[in-house]
SENU-793997 format. One line per field, with one value per residue (C-alpha): x, y, z; residue number from 1. Coordinates in steps of 0.25 Angstrom, whole numbers, plus 5000, padded with zeros to 4 digits. Layout:
SENU-793997
u = [X|...] .
v = [Y|...] .
w = [Z|...] .
k = [NUM|...] .
end
This chain:
SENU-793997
u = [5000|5006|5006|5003|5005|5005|5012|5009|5023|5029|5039|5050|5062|5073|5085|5085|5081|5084|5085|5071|5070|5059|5057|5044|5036|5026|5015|5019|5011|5023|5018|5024|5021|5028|5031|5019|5019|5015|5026|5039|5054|5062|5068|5070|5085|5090|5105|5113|5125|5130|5131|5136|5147|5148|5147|5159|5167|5164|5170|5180|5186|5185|5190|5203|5205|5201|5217|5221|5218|5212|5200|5199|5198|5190|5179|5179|5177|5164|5158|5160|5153|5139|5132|5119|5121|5130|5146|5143|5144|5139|5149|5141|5145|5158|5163|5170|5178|5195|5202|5217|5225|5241|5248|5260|5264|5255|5242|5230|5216|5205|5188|5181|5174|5186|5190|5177|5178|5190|5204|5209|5196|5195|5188|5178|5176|5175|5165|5157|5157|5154|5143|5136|5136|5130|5119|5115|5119|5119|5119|5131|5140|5151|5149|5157|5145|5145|5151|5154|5171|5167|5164|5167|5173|5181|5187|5203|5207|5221|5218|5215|5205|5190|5183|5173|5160|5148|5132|5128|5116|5108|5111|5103|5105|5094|5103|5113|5123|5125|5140|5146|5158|5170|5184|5195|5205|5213|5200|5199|5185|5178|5166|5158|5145|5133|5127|5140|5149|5164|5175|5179|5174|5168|5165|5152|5147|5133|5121|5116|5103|5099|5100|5091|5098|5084|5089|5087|5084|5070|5066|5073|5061|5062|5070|5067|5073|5063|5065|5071|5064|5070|5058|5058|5047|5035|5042|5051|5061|5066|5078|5093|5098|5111|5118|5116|5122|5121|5110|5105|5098|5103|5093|5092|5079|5076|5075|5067|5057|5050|5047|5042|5033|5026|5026|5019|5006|5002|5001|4991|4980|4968|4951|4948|4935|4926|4925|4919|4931|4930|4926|4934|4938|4951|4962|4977|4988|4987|4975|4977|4991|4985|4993|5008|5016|5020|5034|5043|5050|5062|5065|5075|5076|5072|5085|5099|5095|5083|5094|5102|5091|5091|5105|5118|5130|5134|5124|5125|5113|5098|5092|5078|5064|5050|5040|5027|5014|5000|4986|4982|4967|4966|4955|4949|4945|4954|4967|4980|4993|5005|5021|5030|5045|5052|5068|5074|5087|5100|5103|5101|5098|5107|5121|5135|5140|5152|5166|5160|5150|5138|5127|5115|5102|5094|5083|5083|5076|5068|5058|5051|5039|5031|5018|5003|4995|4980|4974|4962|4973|4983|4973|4979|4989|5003|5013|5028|5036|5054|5064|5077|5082|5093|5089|5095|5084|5071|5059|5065|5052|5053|5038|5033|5020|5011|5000|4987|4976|4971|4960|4957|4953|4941|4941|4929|4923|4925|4938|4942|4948|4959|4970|4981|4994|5006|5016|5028|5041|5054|5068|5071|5080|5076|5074|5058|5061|5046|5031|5025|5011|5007|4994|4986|4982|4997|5004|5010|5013|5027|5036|5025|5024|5034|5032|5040|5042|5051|5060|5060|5054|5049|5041|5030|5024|5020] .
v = [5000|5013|5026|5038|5051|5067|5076|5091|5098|5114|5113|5122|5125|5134|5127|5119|5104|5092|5104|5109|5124|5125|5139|5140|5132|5124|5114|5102|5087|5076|5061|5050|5037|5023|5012|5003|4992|4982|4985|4974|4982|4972|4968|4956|4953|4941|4936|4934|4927|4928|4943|4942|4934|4944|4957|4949|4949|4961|4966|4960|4962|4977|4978|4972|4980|4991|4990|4997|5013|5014|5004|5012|5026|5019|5016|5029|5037|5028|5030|5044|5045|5040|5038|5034|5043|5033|5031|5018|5013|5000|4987|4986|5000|5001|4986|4989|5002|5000|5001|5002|4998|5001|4991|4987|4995|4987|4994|4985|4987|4980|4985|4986|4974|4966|4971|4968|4954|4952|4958|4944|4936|4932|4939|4929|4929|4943|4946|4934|4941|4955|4949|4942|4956|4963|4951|4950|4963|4973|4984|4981|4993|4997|5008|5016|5020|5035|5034|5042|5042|5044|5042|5038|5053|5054|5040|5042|5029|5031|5025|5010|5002|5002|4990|4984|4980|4974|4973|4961|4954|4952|4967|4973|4988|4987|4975|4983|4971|4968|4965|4970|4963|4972|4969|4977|4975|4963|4955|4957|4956|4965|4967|4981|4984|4990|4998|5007|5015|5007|5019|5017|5019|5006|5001|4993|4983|4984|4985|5000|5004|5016|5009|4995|4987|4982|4969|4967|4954|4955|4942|4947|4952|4968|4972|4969|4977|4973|4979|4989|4993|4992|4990|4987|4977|4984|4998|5002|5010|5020|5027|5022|5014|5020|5007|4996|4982|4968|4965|4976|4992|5001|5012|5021|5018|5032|5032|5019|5022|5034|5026|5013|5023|5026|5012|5008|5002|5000|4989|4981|4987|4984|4990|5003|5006|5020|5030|5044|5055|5065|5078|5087|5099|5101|5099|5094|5098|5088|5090|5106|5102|5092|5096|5094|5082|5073|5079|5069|5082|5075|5063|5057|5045|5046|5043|5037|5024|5024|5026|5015|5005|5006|5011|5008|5015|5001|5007|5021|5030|5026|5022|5027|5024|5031|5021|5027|5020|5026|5019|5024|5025|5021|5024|5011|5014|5003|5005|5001|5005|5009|5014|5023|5023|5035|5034|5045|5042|5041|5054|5065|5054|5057|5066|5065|5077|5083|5075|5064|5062|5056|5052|5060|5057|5070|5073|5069|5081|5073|5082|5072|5073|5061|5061|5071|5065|5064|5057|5051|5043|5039|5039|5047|5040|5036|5027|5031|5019|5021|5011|5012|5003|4992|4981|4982|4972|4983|4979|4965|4960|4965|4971|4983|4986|5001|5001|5011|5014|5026|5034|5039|5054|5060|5048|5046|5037|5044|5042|5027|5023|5011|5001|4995|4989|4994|4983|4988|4980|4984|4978|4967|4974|4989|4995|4998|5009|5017|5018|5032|5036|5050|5054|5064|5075|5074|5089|5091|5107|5112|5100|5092|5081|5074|5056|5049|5034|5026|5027|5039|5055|5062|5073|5073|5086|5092] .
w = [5000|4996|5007|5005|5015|5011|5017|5015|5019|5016|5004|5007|5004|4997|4991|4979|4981|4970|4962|4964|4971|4981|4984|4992|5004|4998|5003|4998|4997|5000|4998|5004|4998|5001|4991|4990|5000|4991|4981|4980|4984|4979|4967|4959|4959|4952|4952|4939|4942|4929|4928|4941|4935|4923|4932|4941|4928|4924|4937|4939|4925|4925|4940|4933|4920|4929|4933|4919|4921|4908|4911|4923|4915|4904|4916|4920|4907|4904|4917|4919|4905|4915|4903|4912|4923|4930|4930|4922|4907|4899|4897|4885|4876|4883|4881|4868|4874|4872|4884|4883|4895|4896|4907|4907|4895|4888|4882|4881|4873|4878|4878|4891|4887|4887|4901|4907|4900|4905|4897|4899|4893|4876|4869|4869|4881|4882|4873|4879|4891|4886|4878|4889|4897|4885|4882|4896|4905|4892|4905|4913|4916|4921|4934|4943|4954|4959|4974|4986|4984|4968|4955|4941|4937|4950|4948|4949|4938|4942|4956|4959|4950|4955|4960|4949|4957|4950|4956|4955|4949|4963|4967|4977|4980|4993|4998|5008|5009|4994|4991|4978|4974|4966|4962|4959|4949|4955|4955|4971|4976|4984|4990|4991|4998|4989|5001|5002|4992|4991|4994|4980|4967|4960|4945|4946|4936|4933|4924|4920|4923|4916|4904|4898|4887|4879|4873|4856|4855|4851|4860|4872|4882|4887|4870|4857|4845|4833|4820|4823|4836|4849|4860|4875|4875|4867|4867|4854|4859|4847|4853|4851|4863|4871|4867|4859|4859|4851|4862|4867|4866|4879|4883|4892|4902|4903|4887|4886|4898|4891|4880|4888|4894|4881|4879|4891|4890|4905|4916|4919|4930|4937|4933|4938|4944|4942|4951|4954|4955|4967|4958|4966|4959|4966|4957|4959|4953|4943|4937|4937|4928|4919|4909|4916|4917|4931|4934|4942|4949|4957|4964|4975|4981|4997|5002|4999|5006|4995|4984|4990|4991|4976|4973|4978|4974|4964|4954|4953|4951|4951|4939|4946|4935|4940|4937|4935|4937|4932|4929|4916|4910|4895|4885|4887|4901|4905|4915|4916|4924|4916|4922|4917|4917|4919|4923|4933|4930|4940|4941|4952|4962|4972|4973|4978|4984|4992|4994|5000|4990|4998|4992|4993|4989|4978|4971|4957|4948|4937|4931|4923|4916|4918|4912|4912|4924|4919|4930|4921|4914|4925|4937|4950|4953|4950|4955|4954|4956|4958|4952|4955|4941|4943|4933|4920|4914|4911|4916|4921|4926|4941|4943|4952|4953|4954|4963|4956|4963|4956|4950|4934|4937|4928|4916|4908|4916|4928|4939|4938|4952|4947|4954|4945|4947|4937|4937|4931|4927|4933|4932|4943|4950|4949|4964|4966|4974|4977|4973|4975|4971|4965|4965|4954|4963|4970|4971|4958|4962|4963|4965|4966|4977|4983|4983|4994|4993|5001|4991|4983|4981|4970|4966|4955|4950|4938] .
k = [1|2|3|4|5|6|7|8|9|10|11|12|13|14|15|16|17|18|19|20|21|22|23|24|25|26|27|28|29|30|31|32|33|34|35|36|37|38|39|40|41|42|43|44|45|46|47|48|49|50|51|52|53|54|55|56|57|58|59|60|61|62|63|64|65|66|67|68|69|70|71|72|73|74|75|76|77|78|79|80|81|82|83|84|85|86|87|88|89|90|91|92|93|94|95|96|97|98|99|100|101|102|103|104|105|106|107|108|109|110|111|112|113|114|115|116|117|118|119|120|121|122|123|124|125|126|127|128|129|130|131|132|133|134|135|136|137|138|139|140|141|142|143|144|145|146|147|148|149|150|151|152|153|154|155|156|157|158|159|160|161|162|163|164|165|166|167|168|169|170|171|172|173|174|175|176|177|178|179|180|181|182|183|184|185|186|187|188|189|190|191|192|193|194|195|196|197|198|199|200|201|202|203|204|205|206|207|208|209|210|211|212|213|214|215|216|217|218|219|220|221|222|223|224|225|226|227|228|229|230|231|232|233|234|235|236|237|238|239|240|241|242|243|244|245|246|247|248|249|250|251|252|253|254|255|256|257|258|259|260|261|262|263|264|265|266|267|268|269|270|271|272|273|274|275|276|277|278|279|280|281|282|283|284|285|286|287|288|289|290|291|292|293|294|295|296|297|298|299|300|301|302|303|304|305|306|307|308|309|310|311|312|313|314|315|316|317|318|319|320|321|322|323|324|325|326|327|328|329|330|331|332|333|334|335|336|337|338|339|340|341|342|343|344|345|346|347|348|349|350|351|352|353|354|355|356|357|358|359|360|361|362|363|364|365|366|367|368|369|370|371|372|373|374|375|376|377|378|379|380|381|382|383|384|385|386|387|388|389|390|391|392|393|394|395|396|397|398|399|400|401|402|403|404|405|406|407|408|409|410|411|412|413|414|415|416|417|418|419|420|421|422|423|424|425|426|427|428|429|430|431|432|433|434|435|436|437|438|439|440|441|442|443|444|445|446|447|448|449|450|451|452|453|454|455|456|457|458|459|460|461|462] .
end
């Protein structure tokens, strides 16, 4: 059962805050809403022994040719480049990149490929090896997380080699006690814990997440490319990928989702029954602005433990999505349920300031348009589902669920009170973070009203 509790309070303030100036005292509706009882909080994690094998290679490998300066330099110049926001870059598109070593007054070329594969394994071998990564894991990068003794840019490659860490398959962030194993450059092992930042700068093997690599065989559920088209599932997807491989189209999510949006057909949901409407002729903000558009102001995550639930310092920034849930009234009289994807991004999460470089949790400025709210299609009622995105499989079969209990405002048949369920399909091990519910006739004045979940904040105006 979900909770609801409003709060009027005096808005005031005089500095800038997340970037927003508030200048004056306002009255101000705060609604405090907790995740639905009924809704699972766990994920669906599934060990794979064999990338663990290949991740444990991978490691090891590059912790070795990590003892030649130049492999150390080459990491460094790709990952300050944070084509995704991150300090990270693909095995897949940096594979075939010439490294040239000089030891001993001997100089050496080998790819980056080879030195992950081993600079000592055939070339058989290796490309056996590079091809099973790109045929099953097209998404395994190369990462140096953001931490409180540095970063990427401020690595020093003259001093000693890194230690080369990789999450592995059964990864957990909410698990406090989960063991990460690393090796440095002699192939020594070491342990590190994922609940604390090492005193040392690590590279990290691991699978991207702002990114889904849609497979092009055509009998490969979740991809197909058919004459010509490339699709996800039903959905032709007409924009160039980032990447493309012998097996596979690399896209951004937050390219993708917009176009799966207009795809959407909507879930399955439940009759409705008719009803009388109250006829007050009171107005909300809403319905005096019909004409303006949801605006997703600003976010934040509630606290650092909140960000750490979901995020350890292995992984870099959030990859957060909004999933937006509505009921939706179509011509036939009929209803259905329908969500929206709409990807926030990594950024703006949180900062490191000063010389110590804590952590400190932010507002994220978002300003996104979302949709015109007409309470006759939608109903008055939304639900506003976070995920905190970790799988590198989209929509991997691990389901979450929407609870609607709404009313159709002012339809040709008079108000139409309805109760659906919108099952959506997340990846198994994305983080289902919060469920909050905004209602029609909520504030939308000013900076609008501010939701507070267990998990996260955010404000909602027009």
């Amino acid at each position: 059962m979900r909770k609801k509790r409003l709060k009027q309070s005096a808005l005031c303030a005089t500095a800038i805050i997340g970037g927003l100036l508030f200048s004056a005292c306002q009255d101000h509706t705060t609604e405090e809403i907790s995740v639905d009882e009924t809704t699972p909080n766990t994920k669906t994690i599934v060990k794979d022994d064999f990338k663990d094998q290949i991740s444990t290679k991978l490691a090891k490998n590059l912790a070795s040719g990590l003892v030649n300066i130049e492999t150390r330099n080459f990491l460094k110049q790709k990952t300050i480049q944070q084509f995704d926001g991150d300090y990270n870059f693909l095995i897949e598109n940096s594979k075939n990149d010439q490294i040239t070593t000089n030891s001993n007054g001997r100089t050496t070329t080998l790819t980056f490929g080879e030195i992950l594969a081993g600079s000592n394994s055939g070339a058989r071998e290796s490309d056996d090896f590079l091809r099973s990564i790109n045929d099953l894991y097209p998404l395994m990068q190369v990462a140096i997380p953001e931490l409180e003794v540095g970063d990427a840019k401020t690595w020093d490659t003259e001093t000693t080699p890194l230690l080369v860490a990789f999450i592995p398959s059964n990864y957990d962030e909410s698990n406090e006690n989960t063991i990460i194993s690393a090796y440095d450059f002699e192939g020594n092992h070491y342990e590190l814990k994922s609940n604390e930042e090492p005193d040392q700068l690590v590279v990290v093997i691991s699978e991207n997440e702002r990114l889904i690599a849609i497979p092009k065989s055509e009998d490969t559920p979740g991809g197909s490319r058919t004459n010509g088209t490339k699709r996800i599932g039903t959905c032709p997807i007409l924009m160039d990928p980032y990447h493309e491989s012998e097996t596979h189209l690399y896209y951004f999510k937050e390219d993708v989702y917009p176009i799966l949006n207009g795809c959407a057909g909507g879930g399955g949901g439940g009759g409705g029954t008719g009803g009388s409407g109250s006829g007050s002729s009171d107005k909300c903000d809403r319905e005096k602005n019909s004409d303006k558009k949801d605006h997703l102001l600003q976010a934040k995550f509630k606290d650092k433990g909140a960000l750490r639930q979901v995020e350890n310092w292995l992984s870099g920034k959030p990859e957060v999505t909004l999933y937006l849930s509505r009921g939706v009234y179509q011509a036939n009289g009929s209803h259905t349920t329908q969500t929206l994807m709409y990807t926030i991004g990594k950024e703006g999460w949180f900062t490191r300031t000063g010389v110590l470089r804590k952590l400190k949790i932010t507002w994220k400025i978002i300003e996104a348009d979302l949709f015109r709210w007409d309470p006759s299609r939608f109903g008055d009622e939304m639900v506003y589902s976070w995920i905190e995105e970790d799988d590198p499989i989209f929509e991997g079969g691990a389901s979450w669920n929407a609870n609607l209990d709404l009313t159709f405002l002012n339809t040709s048949i008079g108000n139409v009170d309805f109760s659906g369920t919108a099952s959506f399909s997340i990846g198994g091990q994305d983080d289902r973070m919060d469920q909050s519910f905004v209602e029609y006739c909520d504030n939308t004045d000013g900076n609008g009203t501010l939701y507070r979940g267990t998990a996260m904040e955010f404000y909602v105006k027009q």
